[in-house]
N, C-alpha and C positions, 0 to 999 in steps of 0.2 A: 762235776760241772753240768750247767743245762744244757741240754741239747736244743739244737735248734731247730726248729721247723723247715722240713721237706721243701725245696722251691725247684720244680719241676723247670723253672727257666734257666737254674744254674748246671743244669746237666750238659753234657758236648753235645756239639751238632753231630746230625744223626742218632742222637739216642731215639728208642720211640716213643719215650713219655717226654720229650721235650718242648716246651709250649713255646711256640713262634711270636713272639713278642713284633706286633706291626712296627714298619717304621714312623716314626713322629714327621718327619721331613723337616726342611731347614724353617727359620723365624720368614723367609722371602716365601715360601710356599703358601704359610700360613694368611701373610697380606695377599697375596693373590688368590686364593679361595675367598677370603673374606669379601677380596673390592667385587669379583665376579656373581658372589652371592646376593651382595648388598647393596652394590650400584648398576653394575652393567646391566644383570640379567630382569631389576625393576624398568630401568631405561628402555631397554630395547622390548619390553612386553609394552608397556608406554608408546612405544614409536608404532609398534604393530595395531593397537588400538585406535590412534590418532590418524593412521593412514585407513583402516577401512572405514571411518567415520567419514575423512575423505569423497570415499568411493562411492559408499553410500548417498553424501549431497551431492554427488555429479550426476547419478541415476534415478536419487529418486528425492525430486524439489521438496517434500517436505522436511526431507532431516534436514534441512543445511539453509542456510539464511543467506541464498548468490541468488535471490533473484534479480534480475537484472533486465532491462528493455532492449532487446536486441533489435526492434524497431528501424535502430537507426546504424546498425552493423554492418560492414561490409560482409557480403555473401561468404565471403571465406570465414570473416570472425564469427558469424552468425550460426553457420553450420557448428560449430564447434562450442558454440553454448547453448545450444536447443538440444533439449533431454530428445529422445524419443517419442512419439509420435502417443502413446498411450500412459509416457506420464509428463504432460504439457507445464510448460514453465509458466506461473502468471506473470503478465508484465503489470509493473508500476505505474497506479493512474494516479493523478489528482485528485484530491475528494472534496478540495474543498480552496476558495481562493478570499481572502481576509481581506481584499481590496474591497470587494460587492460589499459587504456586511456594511450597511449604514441606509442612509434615505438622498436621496437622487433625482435632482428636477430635470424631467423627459420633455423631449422636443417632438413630435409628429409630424413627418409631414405627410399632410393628407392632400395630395391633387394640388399641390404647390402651397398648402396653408397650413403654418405652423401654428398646430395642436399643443398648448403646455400641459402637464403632468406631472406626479411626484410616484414615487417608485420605492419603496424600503424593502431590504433583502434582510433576513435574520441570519446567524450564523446556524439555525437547526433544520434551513433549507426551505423556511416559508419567504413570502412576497404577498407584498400588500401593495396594489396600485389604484390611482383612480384619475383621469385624465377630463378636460373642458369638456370632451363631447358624450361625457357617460354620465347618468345619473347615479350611478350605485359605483362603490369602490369593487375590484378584482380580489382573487385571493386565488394563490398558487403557491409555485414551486419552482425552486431553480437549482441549476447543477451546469459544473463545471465542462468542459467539452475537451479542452486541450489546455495549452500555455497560452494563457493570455486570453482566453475565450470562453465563453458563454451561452447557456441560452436558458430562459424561464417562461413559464406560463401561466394563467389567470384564468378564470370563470368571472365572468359580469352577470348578474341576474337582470333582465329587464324587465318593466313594469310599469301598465297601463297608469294614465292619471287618478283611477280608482287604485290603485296597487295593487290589481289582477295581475298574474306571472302573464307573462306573453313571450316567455324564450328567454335566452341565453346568449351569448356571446362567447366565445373560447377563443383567446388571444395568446399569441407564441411569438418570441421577441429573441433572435439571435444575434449577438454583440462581442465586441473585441474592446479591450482596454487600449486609449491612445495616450493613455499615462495615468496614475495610480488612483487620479481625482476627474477621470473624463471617461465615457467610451462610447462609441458608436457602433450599428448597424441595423437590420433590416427584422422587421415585423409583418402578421398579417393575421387577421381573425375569421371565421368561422362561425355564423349566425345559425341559431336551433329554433325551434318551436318547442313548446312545452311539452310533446311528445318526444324531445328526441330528434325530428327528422331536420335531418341542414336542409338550409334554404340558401343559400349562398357563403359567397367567400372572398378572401382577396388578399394579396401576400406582396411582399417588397417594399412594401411602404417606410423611408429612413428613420432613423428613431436618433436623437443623440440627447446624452445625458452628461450632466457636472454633479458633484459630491456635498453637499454642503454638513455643514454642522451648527450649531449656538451658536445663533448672533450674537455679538458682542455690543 
């Protein structure tokens, strides 16, 4: 008859060539290594990475997209979203107000006489003006200030009746919208000499404007 091959696991316990065969464990052991391998312990390295990415935007404002205008916080809420002192929070400005963008007949009042005007704001932050009592149109710049507010400014060139430069003008116009097609406030300009040096000035003067578009 053949003989059969040696299996050092059929021998009794206690022998000392007896090979200790691991236990397999039950079918339940088996799902619960698996869920622990393959769900829990992806999960909770997930949970650990999600919280110090956390950590990270409370401390330090670039990683993390909370900035926020604490401006108008109460002292206690406000403590509590202002990073530290050396890595500063930006607050949220306006950059730009979609109302101004168009052309705009200006009112002056100069020493009780209403000055007409026309005024165009571009949306890339130029201005083009030029009003009754200037011979040459302005050109500048305007930018937003707050909600609702404004202020822009101009260069007027002046020019003798031969068209010799003889100075400058620097005009600065700050205004509030009193509805989406009106606004009003206060102006004042700055008189130069072809050098540069001012020669005078004068500020407050009311300014109010309406919006118009194609006549029909």
């Amino acid at each position: 008859m053949a003989v059969r091959p040696f299996d050092p696991r059929l021998l009794p316990e206690g022998h000392p060539d007896k090979i200790a065969v691991p236990a397999r464990g039950t079918v339940l052991d088996g799902l619960w290594r698996g869920l622990v391998r393959y769900c829990l312990w992806p999960s909770y390295r997930g949970l650990v990475a999600l919280g110090s990415t956390h950590v990270a935007a409370l401390w330090h404002p670039e990683f993390g997209a909370h900035l926020q205008d604490v401006s108008s916080a109460s002292p206690e809420r406000a403590g509590r979203l202002t990073a530290p002192s050396h890595f500063p929070i930006p607050r949220r400005t306006v950059m730009s107000d979609a109302r101004l963008v168009g052309t705009w007949t200006t009112h002056l009042d100069d020493d009780g006489k209403a000055v007409p005007g026309l005024v165009s704001f571009s949306a890339d932050g130029s201005v083009v003006s030029t009003q009754l009592n200037t011979k040459n149109i302005g050109l500048g710049t305007w930018r937003v200030t707050g909600s609702g507010t404004f202020e822009y400014g101009f260069h007027i060139l002046a020019a003798d009746p031969e068209g010799k430069h003889v100075g400058e003008a620097h005009v600065r116009v700050s205004g509030e919208f009193v509805s989406d097609t009106e606004w009003q406030g206060t102006g004042g300009a700055e008189f130069f000499d072809p050098q540069g040096t001012k020669l005078r000035g004068h500020a407050g003067s009311k300014v109010t404007a309406g919006k118009f578009g194609i006549d029909d």
